[in-house]
Backbone as a ProteinNet text record, in pm:
[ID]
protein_1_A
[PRIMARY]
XXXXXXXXXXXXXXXXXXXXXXXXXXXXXXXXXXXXXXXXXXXXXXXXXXXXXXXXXXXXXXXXXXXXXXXXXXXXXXXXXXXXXXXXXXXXXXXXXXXXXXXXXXXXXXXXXXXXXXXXXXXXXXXXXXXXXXXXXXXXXXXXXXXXXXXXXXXXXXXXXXXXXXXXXXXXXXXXXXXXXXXXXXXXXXXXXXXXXXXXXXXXXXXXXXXXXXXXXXXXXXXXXXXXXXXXXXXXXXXXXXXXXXXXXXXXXXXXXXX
[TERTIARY]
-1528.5	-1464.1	-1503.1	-1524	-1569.7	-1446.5	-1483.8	-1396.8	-1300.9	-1322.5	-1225.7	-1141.4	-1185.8	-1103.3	-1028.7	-1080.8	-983.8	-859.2	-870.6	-808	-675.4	-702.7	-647.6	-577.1	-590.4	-508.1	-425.6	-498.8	-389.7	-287.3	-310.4	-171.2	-91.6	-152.1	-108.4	-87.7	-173.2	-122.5	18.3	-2.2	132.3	181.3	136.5	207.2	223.1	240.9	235.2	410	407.8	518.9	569.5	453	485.1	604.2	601.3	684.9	784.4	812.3	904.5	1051.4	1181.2	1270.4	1314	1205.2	1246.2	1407.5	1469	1606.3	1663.9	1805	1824.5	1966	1982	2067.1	2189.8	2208.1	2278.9	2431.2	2429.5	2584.1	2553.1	2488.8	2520.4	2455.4	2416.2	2361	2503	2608.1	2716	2815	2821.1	2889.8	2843.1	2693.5	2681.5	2636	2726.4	2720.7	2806.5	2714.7	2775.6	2837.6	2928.5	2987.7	2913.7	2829.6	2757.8	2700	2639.7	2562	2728.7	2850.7	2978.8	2989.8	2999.2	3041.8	2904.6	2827.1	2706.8	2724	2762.7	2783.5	2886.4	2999.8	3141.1	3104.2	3103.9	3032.7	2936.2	2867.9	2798	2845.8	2991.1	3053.9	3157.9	3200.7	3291.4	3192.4	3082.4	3036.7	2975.2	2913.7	2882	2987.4	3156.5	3230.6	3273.2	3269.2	3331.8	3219.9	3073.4	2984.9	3031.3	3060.4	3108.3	3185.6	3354.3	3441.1	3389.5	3333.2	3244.2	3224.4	3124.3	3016.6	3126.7	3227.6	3309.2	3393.6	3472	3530.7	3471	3337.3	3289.7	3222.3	3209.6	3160.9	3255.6	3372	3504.6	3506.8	3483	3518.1	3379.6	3233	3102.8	3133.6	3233.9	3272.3	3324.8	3414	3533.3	3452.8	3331.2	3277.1	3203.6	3162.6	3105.1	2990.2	2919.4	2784.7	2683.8	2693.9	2590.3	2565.3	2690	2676	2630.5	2623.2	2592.3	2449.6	2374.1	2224.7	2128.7	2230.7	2156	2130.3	2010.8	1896.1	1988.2	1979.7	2016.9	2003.5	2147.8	2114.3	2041	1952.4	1955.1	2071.8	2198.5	2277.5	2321.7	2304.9	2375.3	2238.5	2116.8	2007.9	2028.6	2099.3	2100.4	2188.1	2299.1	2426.1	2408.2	2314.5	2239.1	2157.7	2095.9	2012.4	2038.8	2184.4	2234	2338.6	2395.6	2448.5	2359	2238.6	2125.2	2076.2	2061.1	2043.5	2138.6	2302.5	2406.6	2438.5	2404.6	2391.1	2257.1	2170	2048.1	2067.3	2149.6	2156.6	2250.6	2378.2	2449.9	2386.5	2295	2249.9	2175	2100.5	2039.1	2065.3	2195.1	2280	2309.5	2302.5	2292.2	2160	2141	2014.4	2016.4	1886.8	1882.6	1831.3	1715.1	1592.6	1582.1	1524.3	1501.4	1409.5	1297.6	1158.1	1169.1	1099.8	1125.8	1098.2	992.1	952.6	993.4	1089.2	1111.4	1052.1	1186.8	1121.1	1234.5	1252.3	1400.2	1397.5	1467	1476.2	1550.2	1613.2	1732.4	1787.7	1884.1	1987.6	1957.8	1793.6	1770.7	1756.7	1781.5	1814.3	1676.1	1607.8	1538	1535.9	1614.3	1639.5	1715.5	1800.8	1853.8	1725.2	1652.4	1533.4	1445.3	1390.1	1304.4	1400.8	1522	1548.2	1586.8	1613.4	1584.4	1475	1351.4	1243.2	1179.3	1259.3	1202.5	1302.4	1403.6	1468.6	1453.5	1433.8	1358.4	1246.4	1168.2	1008.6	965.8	877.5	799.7	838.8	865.3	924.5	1019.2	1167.4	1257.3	1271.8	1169.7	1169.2	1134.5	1020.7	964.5	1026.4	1109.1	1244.8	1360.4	1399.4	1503.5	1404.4	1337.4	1257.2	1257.5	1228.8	1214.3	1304.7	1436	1532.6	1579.8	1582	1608.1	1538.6	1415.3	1308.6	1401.4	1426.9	1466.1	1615.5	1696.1	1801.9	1798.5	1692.8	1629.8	1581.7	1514.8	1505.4	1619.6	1705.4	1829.2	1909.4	1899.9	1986	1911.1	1823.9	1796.6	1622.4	1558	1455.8	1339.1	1235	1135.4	1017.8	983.1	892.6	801	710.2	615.2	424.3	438.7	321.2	401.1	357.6	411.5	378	238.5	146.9	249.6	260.8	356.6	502	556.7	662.9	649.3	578.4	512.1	488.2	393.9	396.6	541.3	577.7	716.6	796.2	807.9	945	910.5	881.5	899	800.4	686.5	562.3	608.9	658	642.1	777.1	923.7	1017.5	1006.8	883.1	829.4	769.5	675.4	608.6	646.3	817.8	877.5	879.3	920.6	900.8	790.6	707.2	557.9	561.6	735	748.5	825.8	776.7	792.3	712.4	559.1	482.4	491.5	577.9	554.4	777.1	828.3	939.2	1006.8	1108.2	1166.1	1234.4	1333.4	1440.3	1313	1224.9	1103.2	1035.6	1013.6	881	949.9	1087.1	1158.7	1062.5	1064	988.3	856.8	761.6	630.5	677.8	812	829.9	818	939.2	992.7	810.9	724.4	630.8	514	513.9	409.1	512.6	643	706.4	674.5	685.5	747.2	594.1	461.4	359.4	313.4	347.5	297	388	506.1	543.9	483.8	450.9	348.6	248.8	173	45.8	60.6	176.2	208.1	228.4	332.8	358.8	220.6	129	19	-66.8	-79.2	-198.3	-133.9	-5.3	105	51.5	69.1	60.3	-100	-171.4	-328.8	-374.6	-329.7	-345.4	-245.1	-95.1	-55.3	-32.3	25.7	109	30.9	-102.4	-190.2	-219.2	-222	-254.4	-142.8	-5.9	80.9	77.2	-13.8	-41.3	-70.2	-153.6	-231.9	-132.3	-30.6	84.5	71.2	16.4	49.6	-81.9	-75.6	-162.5	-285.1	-292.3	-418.8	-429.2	-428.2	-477.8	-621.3	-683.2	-795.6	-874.5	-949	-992.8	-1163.9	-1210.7	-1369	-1376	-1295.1	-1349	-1399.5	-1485.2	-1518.7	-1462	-1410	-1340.3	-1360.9	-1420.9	-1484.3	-1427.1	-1437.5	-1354.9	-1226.2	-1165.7	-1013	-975.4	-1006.9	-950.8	-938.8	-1039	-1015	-914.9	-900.3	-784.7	-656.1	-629.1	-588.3	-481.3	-625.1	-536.5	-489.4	-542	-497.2	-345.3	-361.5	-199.1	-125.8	-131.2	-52.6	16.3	-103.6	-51.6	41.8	1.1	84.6	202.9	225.4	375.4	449.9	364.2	429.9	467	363.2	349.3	493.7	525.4	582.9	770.5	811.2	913.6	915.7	830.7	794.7	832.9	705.7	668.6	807	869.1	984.3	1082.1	1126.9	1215.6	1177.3	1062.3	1037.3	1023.2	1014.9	1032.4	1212.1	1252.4	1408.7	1469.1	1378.7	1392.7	1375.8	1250.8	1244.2	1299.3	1321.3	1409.5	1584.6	1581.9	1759	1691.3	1606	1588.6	1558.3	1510.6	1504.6	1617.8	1727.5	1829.2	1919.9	1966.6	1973.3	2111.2	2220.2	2341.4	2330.2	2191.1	2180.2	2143.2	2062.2	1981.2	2035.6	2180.8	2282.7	2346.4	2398.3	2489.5	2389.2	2258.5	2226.6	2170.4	2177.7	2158.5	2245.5	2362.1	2501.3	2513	2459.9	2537.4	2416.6	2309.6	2244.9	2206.8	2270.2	2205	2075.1	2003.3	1809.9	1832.5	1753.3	1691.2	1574.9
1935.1	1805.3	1714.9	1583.9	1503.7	1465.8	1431.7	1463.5	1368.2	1193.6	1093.3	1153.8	1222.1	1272	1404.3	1497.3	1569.5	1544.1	1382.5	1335.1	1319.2	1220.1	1158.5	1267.9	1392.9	1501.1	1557.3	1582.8	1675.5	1596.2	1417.1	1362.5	1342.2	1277.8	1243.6	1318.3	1438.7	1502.8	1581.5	1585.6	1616.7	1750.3	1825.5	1963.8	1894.6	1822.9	1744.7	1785.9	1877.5	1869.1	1783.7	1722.8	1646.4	1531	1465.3	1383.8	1369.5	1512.5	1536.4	1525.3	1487.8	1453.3	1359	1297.2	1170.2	1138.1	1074.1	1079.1	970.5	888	786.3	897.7	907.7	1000.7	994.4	848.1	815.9	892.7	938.4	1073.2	1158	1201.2	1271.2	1446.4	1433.2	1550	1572.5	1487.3	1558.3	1615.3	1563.8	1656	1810.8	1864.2	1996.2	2085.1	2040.5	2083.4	2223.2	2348.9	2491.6	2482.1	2614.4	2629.5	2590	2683.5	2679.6	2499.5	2426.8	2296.7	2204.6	2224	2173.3	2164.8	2311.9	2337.4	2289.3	2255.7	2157.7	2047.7	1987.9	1819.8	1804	1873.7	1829.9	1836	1966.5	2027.5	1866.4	1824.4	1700.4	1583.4	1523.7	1410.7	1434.3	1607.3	1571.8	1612.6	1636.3	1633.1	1484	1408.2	1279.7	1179.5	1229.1	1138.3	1167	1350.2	1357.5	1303.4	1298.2	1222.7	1092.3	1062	888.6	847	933.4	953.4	949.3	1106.3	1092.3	961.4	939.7	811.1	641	656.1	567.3	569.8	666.4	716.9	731.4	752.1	738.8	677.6	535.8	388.4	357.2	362.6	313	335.1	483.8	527.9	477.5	444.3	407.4	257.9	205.3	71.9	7.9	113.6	127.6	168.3	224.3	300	155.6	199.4	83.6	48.7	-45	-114.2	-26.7	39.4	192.5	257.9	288.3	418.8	421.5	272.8	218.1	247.5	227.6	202.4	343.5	473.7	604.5	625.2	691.4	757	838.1	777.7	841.8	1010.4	1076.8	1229.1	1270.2	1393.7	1463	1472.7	1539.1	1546.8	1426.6	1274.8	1176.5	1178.6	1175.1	1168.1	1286.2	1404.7	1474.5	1454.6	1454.5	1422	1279.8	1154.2	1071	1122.4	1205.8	1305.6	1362.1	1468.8	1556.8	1379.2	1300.2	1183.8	1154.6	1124.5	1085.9	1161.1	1287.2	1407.5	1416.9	1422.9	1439.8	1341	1205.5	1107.6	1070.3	1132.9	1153.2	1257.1	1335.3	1482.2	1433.1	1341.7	1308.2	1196.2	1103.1	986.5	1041.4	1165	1239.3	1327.5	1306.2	1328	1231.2	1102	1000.4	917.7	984.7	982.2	890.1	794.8	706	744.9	775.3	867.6	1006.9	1067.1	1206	1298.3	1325.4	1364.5	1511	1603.8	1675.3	1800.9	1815.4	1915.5	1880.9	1842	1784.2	1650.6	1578.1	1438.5	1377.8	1259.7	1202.4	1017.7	915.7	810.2	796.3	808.4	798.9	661.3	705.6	557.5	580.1	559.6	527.9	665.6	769.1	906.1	932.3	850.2	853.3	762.3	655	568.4	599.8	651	735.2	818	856.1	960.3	829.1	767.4	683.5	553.6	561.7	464.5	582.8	665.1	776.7	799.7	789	787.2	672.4	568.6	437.4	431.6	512.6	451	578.3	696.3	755.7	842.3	757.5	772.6	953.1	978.6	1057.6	1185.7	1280.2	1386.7	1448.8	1298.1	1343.5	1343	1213.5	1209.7	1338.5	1383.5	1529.8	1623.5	1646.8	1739.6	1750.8	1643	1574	1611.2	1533.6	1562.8	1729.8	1810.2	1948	2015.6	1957.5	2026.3	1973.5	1871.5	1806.9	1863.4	1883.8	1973.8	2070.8	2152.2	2278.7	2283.5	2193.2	2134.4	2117.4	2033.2	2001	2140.7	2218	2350.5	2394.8	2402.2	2515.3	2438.4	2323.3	2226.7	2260.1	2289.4	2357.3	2362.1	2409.9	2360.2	2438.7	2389.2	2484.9	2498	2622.9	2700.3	2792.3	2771.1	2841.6	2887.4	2861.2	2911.6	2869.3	2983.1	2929.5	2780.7	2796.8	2652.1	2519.7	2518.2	2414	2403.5	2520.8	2509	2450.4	2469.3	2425.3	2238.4	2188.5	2075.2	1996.1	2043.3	1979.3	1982.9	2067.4	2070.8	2070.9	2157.7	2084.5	2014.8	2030.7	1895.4	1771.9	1787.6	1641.1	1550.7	1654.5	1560.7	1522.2	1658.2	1610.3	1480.1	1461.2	1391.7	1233.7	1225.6	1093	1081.5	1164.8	1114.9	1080	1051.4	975.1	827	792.8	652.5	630.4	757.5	760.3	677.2	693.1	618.8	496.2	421	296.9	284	189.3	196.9	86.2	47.2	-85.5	-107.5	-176.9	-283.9	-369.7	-446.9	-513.5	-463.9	-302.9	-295.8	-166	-153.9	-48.6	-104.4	-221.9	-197.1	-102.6	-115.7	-10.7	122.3	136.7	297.3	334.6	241.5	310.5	308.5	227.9	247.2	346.4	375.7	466.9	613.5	660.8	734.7	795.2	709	721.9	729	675.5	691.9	828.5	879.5	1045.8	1124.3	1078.6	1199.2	1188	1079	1046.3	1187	1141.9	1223.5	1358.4	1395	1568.6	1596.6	1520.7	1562.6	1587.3	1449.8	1429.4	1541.3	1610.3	1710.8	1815	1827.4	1919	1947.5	1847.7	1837.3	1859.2	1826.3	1854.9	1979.5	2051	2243.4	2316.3	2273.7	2377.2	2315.5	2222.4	2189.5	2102.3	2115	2043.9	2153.6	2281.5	2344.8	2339.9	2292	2315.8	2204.9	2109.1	2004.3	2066.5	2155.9	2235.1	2358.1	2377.6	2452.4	2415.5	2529.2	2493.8	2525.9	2485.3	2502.9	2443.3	2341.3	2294.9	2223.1	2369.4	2373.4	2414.4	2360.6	2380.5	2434.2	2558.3	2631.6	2643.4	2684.5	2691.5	2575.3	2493.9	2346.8	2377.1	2332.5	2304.1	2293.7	2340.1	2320.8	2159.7	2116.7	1976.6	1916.6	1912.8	1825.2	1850.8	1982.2	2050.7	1934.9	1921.7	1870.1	1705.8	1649	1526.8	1506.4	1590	1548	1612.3	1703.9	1681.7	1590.2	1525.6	1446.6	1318.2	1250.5	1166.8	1166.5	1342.6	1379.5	1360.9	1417.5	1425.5	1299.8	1181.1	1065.5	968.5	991.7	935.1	1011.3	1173.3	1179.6	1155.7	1136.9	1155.7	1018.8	894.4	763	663.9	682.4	588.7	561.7	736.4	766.6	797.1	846	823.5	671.9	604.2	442.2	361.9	392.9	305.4	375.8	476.8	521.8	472	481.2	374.7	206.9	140.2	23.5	-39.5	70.3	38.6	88.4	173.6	164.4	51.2	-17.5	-71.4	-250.3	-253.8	-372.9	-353.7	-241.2	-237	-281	-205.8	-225.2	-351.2	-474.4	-591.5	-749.5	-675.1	-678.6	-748.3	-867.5	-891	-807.9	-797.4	-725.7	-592.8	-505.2	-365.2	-352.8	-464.8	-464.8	-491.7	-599.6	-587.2	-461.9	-381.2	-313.3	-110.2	-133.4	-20.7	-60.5	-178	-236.1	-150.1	-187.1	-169.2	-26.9	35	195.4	265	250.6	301.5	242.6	119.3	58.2	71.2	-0.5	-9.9	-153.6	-147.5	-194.9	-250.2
14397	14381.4	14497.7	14470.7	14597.8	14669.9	14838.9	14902	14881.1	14807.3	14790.8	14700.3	14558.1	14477.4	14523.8	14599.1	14676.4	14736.1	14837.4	14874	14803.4	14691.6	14595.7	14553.7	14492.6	14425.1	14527.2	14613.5	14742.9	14772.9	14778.4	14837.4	14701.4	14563.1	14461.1	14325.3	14369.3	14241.6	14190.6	14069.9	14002.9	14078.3	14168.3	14238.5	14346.1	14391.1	14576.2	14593	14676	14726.2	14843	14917.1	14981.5	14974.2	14876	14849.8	14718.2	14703.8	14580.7	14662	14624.6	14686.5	14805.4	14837.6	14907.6	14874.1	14930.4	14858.2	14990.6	14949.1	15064.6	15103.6	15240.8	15249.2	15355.5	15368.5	15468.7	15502.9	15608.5	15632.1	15515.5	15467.9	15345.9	15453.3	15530.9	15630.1	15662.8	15687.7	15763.6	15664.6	15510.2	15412.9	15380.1	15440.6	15427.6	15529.1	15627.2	15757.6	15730	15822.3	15795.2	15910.1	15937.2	16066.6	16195.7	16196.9	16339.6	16358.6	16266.6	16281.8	16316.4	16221.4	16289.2	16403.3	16455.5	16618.5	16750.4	16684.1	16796.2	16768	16661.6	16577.1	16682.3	16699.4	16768.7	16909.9	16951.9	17078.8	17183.4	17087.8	17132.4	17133.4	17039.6	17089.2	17167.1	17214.3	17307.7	17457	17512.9	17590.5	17645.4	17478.7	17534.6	17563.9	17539.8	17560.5	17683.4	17734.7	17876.1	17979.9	17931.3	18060.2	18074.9	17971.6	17986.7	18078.6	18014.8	18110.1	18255.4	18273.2	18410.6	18480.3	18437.1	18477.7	18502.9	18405.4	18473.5	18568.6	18575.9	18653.3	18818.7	18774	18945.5	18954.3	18877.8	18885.1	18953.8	18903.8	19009.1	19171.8	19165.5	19286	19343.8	19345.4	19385.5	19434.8	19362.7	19417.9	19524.1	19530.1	19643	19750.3	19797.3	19908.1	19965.3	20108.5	20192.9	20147	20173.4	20097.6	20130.3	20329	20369	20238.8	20193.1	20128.3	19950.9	19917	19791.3	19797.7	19930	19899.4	19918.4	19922.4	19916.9	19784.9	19816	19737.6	19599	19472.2	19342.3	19374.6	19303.5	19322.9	19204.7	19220.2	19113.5	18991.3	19079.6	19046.2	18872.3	18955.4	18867	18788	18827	18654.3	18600.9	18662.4	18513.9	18413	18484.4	18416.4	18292.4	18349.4	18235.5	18140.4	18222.8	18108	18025.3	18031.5	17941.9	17854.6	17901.5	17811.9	17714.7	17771.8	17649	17580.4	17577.6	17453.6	17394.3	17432.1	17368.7	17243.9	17288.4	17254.8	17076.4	17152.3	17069.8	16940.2	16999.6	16902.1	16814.1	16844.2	16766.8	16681.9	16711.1	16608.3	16516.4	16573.5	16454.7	16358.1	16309.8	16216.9	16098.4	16153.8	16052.3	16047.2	15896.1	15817.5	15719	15710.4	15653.9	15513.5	15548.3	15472.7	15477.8	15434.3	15399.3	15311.1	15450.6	15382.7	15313.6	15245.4	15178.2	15248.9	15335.5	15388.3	15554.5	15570.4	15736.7	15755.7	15809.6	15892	15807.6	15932.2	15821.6	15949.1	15877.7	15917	16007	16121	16211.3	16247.9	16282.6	16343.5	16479.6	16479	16668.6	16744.3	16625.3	16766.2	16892.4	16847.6	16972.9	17087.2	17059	17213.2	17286.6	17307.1	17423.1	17520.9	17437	17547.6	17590.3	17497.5	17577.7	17664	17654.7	17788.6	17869	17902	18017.4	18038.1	17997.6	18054.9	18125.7	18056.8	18102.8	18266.5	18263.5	18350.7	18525.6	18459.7	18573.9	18569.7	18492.7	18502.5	18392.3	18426.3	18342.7	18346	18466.8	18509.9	18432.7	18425.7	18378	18252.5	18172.5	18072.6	17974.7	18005.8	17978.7	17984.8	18041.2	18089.3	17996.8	17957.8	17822.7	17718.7	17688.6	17573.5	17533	17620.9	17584.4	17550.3	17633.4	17576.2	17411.7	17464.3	17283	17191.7	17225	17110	17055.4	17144.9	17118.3	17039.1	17103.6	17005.6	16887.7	16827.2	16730.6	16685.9	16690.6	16613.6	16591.5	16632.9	16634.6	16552.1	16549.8	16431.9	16334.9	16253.8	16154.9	16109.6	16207.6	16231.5	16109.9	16087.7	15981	16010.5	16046	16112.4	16016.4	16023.6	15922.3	16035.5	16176.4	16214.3	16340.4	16460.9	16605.9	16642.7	16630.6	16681.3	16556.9	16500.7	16406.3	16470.4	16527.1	16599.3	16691.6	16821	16965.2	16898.6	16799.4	16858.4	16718.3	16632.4	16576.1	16651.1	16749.4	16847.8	17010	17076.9	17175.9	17213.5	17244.7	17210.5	17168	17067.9	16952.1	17079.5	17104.6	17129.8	17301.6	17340.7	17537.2	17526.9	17399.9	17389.3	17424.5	17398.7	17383.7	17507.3	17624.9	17753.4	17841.8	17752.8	17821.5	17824.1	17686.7	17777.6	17943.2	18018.1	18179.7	18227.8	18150.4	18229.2	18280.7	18184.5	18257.1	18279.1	18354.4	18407.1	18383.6	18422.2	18442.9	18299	18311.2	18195.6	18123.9	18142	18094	18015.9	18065.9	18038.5	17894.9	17845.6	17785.8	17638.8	17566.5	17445.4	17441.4	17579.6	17601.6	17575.3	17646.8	17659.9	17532.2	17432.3	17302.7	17206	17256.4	17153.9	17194.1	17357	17404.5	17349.2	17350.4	17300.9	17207.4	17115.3	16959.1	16881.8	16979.6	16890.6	16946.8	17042.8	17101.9	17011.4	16972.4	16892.5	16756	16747	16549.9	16586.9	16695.4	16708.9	16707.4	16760	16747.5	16604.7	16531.6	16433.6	16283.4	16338.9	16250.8	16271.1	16387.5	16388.1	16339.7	16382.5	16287	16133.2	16101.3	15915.3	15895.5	16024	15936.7	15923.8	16024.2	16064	16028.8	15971.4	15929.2	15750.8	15774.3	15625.8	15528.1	15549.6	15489.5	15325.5	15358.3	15239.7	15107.1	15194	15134.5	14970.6	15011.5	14872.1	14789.5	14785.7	14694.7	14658.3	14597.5	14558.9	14377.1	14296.9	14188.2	14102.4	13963.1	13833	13882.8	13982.9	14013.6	14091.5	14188.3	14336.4	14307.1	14425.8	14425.9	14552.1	14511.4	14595.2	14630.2	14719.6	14776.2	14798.3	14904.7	14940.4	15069.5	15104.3	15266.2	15383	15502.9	15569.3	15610.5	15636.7	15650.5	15571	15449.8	15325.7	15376	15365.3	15367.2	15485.4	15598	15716.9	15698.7	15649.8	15623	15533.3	15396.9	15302.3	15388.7	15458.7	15532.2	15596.6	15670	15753.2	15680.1	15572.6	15475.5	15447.7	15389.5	15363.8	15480.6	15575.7	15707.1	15739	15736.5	15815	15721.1	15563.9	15445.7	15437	15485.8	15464.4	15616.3	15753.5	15885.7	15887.6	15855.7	15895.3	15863.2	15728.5	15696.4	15781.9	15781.2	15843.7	15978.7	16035.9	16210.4	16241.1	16184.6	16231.3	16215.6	16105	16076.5	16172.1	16201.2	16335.9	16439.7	16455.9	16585.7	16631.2	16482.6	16489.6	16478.4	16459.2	16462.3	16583.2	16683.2	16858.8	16903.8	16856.4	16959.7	16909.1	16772.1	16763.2	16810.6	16797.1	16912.5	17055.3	17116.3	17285.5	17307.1	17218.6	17219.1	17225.7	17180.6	17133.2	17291.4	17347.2	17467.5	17476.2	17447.3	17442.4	17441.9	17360.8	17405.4	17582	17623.9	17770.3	17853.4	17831.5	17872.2	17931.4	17806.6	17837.7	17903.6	17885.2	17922.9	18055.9	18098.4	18249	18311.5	18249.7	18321.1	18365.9	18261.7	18219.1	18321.6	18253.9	18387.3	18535.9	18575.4	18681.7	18766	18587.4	18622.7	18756.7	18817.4	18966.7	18942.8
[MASK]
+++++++++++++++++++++++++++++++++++++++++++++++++++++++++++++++++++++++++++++++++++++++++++++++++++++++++++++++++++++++++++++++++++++++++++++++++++++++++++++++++++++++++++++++++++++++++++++++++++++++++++++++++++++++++++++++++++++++++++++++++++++++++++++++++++

């Protein structure tokens, strides 16, 4: 078969599991929540509400201290404690689902701006650091694993990946982060789909076999980027029209006191 019409069947033909069940699925993830996904769903709004607590609570008391003691060096201590807020934070938005791809991947309410304004706000290190753990979060929330190497870059790869908006820093420069972010995790996920879940098109009465590895990889990646593209790209264009937003820049000025 030539490789355009290869193309064409692997993403479009009548066995494509790729895009069977698309479905709009807004909260509808939290009506079939089992025990264990409950007790991390909860587990995560009462941790992101006690950092809060936290963080105000000794905003207060940071106020009250002499101006000396205002201008020491950020602890470890307080970016982690932002750190674990913004995964907590993240883990909970990624529960409410807009969209809902069939084989993994789903539309979020933003669950990724929380990591990329922690990366934007203490650089690359920490960002990468969050990110990994979130990966792994993200598996254990119900993750689908079918080859190690597919695990490594869907999870923690794909969600380290978001903290490469470290590279660049500052309240200004946060739309770069959310798009240098959000397009490193496209790229994990896309090579994802070309090496592992690419064969998976070909499921059925007519699949087609003895193709070329050469052909195989290009249809491939066709498939990959038509089922990763549309729901990646749109999660990330709804980052970075919140981070644009003068009342979000406002209030995450505040919360994290970017400099």
């Amino acid at each position: 078969m030539p490789p355009h019409r290869l193309r064409r069947h692997l993403i479009f033909g009548k066995e494509n599991m790729y895009f069977d069940g698309i479905k709009f699925v807004l909260l509808e993830k939290l009506k079939g929540l089992e025990t264990t996904e409950w007790i991390m769903f909860i587990s995560a709004i009462v941790l992101a509400a006690a950092l809060i607590v936290y963080l105000v609570l000794r905003s207060k008391h940071h106020e009250a201290e002499p101006a000396p003691a205002k201008k020491e060096k950020e602890s470890a201590t307080l970016i982690l404690v932002h750190g674990a807020l913004c995964i907590a934070i993240a883990f909970v938005l990624s529960y409410i689902k807009l969209f809902s791809m069939p084989l993994g991947g789903s539309i979020t309410l933003a669950s990724m701006l929380p990591l990329m304004i922690y990366a934007n706000r203490y650089g690359l290190k920490w960002g990468l650091l969050a990110g990994l753990v979130y990966g792994f979060l993200q598996y254990f929330q119900g993750g689908y694993v079918v080859h190690w190497l597919q695990f490594l870059l869907d999870y923690p790869i794909a969600f380290m990946a978001i903290g490469l908006g470290g590279l660049v820093r500052g309240e200004n420069n946060l739309v770069f982060s959310v798009l240098i972010g959000g397009v490193a995790r496209f790229i994990c996920h896309l090579v994802s789909g070309m090496l592992v879940f690419g064969e998976y098109v070909m499921i059925g009465a007519d699949a087609v076999t003895g193709v070329a590895f050469g052909e195989m990889l290009s249809a491939n990646f066709v498939a990959s980027f038509v089922y990763n593209a549309p729901y990646l790209l749109a999660d990330v264009a709804i980052c970075a029209v919140i981070a644009l937003l003068p009342p979000f820049r406002k209030a995450i000025r505040t919360a994290l006191n970017y400099r």
